[in-house]
C-alpha positions in Angstrom: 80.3 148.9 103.9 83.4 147.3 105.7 83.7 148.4 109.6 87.2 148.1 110.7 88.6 145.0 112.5 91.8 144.8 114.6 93.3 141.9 116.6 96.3 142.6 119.3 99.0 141.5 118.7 99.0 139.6 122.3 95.6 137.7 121.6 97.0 136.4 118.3 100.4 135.1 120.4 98.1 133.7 122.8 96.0 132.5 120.0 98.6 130.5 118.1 100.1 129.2 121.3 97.0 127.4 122.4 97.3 125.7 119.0 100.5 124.8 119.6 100.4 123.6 123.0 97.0 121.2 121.9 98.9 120.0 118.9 102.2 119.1 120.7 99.4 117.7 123.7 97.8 115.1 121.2 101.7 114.3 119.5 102.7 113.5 123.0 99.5 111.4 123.5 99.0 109.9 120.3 102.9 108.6 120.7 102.2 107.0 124.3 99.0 105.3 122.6 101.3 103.8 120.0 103.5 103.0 122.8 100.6 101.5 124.9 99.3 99.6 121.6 102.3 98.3 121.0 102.8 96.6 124.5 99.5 95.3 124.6 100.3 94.0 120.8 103.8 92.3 121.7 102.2 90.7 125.5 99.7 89.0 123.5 101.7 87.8 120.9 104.0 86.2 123.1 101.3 84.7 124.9 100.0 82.9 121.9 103.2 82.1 121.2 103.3 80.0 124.6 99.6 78.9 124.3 101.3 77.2 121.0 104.4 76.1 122.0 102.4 74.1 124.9 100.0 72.7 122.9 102.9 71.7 120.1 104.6 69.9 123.4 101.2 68.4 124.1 100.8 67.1 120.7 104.6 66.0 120.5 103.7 63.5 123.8 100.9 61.9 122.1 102.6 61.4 118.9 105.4 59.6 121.0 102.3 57.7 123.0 100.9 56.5 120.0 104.4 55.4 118.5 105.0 53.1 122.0 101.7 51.5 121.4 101.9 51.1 117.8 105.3 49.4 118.5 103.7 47.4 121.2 100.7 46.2 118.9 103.7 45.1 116.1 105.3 43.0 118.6 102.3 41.9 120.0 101.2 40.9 116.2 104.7 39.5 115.5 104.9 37.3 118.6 101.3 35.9 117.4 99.5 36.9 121.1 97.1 38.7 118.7 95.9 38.0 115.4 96.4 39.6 111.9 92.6 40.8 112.0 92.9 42.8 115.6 96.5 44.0 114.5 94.6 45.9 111.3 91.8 46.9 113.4 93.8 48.9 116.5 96.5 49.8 114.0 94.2 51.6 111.8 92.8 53.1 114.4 96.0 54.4 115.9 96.6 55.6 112.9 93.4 58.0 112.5 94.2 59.0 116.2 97.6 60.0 114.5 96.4 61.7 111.7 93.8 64.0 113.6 96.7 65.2 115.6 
């Protein structure tokens, strides 16, 4: 046997706009997460981009370093104040320093 149910109409408003009101509540939040995500997203790319940038400025000086003293070891070589054998020796290994960079 069914037993009669009623609802006012005033509970069911009230009922619907508590819905509401948490729905549009966690919109309005999720959207400042999103927000907050994407700050935190774009501060620490733009960090890594100057962690990079420094270290590409650090590696661009020691490239430059190891050019000077390659140059210097040529001359050295060509005006014979070292010999053939040391040339190949420091060159080469100028040249791995080089090539780890």
């Amino acid at each position: 046997m069914c037993t009669a149910h009623a609802i006012e109409a005033r509970d069911l408003y009230n009922a619907v706009l508590a819905d509401i009101n948490r729905f549009a509540d966690m919109a309005v939040n999720d959207e400042r997460a999103v927000r907050a995500i994407e700050k935190r997203l774009t501060e620490t790319d733009q960090s890594k981009a100057k962690a990079m940038e420094k270290e590409q400025k650090k590696l661009n000086k020691r490239l430059a370093e190891l050019d000077r003293l390659f140059s210097s070891l040529y001359e050295d070589k060509v005006m014979e104040r070292i010999t053939e054998r040391n040339f190949e020796m420091m060159s080469g290994g100028l040249h791995m320093q080089a090539v780890l960079l």
